[in-house]
Structures are given as C-alpha cells and as structure tokens.
C-alpha positions, 0 to 999 in steps of 0.5 A, a space after each residue: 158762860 152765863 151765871 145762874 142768876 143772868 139766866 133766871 133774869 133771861 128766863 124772867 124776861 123771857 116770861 114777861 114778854 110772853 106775858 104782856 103778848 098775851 094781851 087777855 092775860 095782860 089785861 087780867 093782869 091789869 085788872 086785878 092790880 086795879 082792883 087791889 089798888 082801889 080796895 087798898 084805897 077805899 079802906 084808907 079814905 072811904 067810910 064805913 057804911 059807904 064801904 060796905 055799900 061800895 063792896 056790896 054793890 061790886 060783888 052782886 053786880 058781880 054775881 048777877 053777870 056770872 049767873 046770866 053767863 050760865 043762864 044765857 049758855 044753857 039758854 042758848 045752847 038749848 035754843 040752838 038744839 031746838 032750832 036744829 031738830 026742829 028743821 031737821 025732823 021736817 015738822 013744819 008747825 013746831 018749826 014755825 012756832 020755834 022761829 015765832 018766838 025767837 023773832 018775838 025775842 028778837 023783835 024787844 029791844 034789851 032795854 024795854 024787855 029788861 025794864 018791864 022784867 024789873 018793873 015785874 020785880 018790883 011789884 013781887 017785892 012790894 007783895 013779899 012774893 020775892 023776899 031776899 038779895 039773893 032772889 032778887 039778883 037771880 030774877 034780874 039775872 033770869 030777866 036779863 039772859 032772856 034777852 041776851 042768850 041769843 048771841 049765843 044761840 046765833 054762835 051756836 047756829 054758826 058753828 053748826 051750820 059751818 060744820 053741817 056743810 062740811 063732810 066731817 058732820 056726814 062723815 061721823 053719821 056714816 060712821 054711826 055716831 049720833 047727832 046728838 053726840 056730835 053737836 054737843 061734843 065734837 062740835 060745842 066742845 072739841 071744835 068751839 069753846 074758845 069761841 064760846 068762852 069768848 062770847 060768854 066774856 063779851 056778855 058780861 060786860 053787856 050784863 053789866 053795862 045793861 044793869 046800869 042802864 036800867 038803874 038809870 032808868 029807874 032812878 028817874 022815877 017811873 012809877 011812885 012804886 017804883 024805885 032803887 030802893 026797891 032792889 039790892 044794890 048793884 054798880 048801878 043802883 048805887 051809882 044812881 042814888 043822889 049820895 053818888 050823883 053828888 060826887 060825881 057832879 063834883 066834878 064840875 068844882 074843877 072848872 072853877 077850882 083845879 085845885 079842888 081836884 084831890 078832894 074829889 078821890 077823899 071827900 067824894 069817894 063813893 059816887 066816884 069809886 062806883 064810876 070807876 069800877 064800871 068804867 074801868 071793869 067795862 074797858 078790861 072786859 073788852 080788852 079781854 074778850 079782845 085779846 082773847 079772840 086774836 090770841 086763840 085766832 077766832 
C-alpha cells in the first residue's frame, strides 16, 4: 500500500502535469517568475534613479495597456450594437453614416492614427491643457483603443452574426425575450467571454507593441516641439532615450570582445532590462493568448 507521503508526491505530480498542460497558465507561470528574477536582479546592480525610471516606465506601460482593454471592450461592444440596430431598424441614412465611420477608421493605418493623436498630446502639453502622468497615459490610452476596438468590434459582429443565423436567436424572440438581453447576455456573455477575454489578452501586446513603435518614431525628432520628454515614461520612451540606445548598442562590444559579455547585464543594465521586459512580456502575451485559445478550443 502506498504511504501518505508517496501519495502527496503522486498528487503533486499529478498537478504539475495539469499544469504545465495548460500552457496559458504555464506561461503566466513563466512570466512572473521572469519578472521576480529581473526585479531581484535590477535591485542588486541597477542605480537608483535608473531603477526608478525602469519601474516606472513598466508600470505606466502597464496601466495604459489595461486602460485601452476597457476603452477598446466598451468601444467595441458599443460599435457592434450600433451596427446591429442600425441594420436592424431599416434606416438607411444612420446606417450609411454608421458604415462611413467605421471605413474612415478602418482606412488609418494604426500607426499614423496613433502618432497624430501624440502629435495632438504634445501640443495640450506644451499649453498645460494636460498636466499630470496619469492624463497623459489616459489620452495615449484613449488614442490608441480608437484605432485598435475594432477587433473587437469585428468578434462581436462574428459571434452575433453566428448566433443570428441559427435558430436559437429566433427561438428566444418567440419566446419574448428582448434582443437586447439576448445580445448582451446570452450571447456576449453566456456563449463568448472566452473569445473575448482572449482577444482582449491579444490586444495588450499590440498596446504594447504600438506604444513602442511610436516612442521610436518620436525619438527621431519630428518636430523641435515634439520629443519623449514630452510624455511620461513608458517601455518605449525610455527604451528610446540615448541613456538606453547606448547599451543596447553595447551589444556590439561582443563582436570584438566576448569577453565583454558580463558587463552588458551590470554596466548596461537599463537600455537592456527595457529591451528585455518588452521582449519577453511581448513573447509571454502571445504564448498566453496562445494557450488560451486551444485550451478553451475556440
């Protein structure tokens, strides 16, 4: 017979092959312990004040992505609601209005869209009409879901469209309950949060990948009125400071001198700890959202 403690170890076992399985989770898993390891690292070698900027630049990253998921939901779920009533109740002018926008949209690349948002930023800075970190990012954040909700807007069409065809959207009518109810609840909620949690998880890791795209952008100088300093610090507008792009072009010590390879993680710990966290937060994203959608089978 088996003892308590080789049943505990089976159990233990047992749980960490359901674990590792699960490959979102894995991930997640992978993720903070990758975080916990750079933060113990950063405060052994990194400086004060570059610490500060690192975890500060992480952190507003951070909240920006998280506010252009709720921005980009309610957008999206607004856009997909309109869209619905507009063909349902057979008005043809709000209809081709509603469809003109969404095109309009469409039609702006995310980057040019984003970047004359910031370009509007920067000028309510430099006349202190936005004042603070915190209203800055929530403009960023208000820039960037425009030109990103209609992913989720598309799923949401998707998802209604599906269920509209089938008769268990006419079969509710019958029944006498209201479109409303049925769209949102047994629809949105009941029948697709897993595929809109997913994509919510996917549009972080645009948020942050865009983020940084611009920073770069910016960083070449635009305008003379136009710089990083103009904005609060994020992955990318640290990342693209000359401090930052000094390490990182530290790198190339290592054609000449291999030996050379230590420093670059003591000596040149900023530029490359940034270059790392949106590296690997971007590879974790993706293996999430990943693992997320064969898990659940979407």
């Amino acid at each position: 017979m088996k003892t308590d403690a080789s049943r505990y170890i089976d159990q233990a076992k047992k749980m960490l092959l359901n674990f590792t399985q699960k490959k979102d989770y894995l991930w997640l898993g992978i993720y903070f312990a990758g975080m916990a390891m750079l933060l113990i690292w950063d405060m052994a070698f990194l400086n004060k004040p570059a610490f500060s900027k690192v975890f500060t630049a992480y952190f507003n990253s951070l909240f920006a992505g998280l506010l252009v998921i709720i921005m980009a939901a309610f957008l999206g779920w607004g856009g997909a609601l309109l869209e619905f009533y507009t063909k349902r109740n057979g008005n043809v002018f709000a209809r081709t209005t509603f469809e003109f926008l969404v095109n309009m949209i469409k039609s702006i690349p995310q980057i040019i869209g984003i970047l004359v948002g910031y370009i509007f930023l920067a000028i309510l800075i430099s006349h202190e009409i936005v004042t603070g970190s915190f209203w800055q990012l929530v403009w960023m954040a208000m820039v960037i879901s425009v030109f990103v909700f209609m992913e989720v807007k598309e799923l949401l069409d998707e998802r209604i469209e599906y269920f509209s065809r089938s008769d268990f959207f006419n079969a509710m009518l019958c029944c006498g309950i209201k479109e409303s109810r049925i769209i949102n609840y047994e629809i949105f909620w009941k029948n697709s949060k897993d595929h809109i949690f997913q994509k919510l998880i996917s549009i972080l890791g645009i948020t942050i990948f865009l983020q940084c795209s611009i920073d770069f952008i910016v960083s070449v100088g635009l305008t003379s009125g136009i710089s990083l300093s103009s904005f609060p610090n994020t992955l990318g507008n640290v990342l693209a400071k000359l401090d930052s792009k000094q390490d990182i072009l530290a790198i190339g010590n290592l054609f000449t001198n291999p030996g050379y390879f230590p420093n670059l993680f003591t000596k040149h710990l900023q530029g490359i700890n940034i270059a790392i966290l949106i590296t690997f937060s971007l590879l974790c994203l993706y293996k999430i959202s990943n693992g997320y959608l064969r898990r659940k089978d979407l």
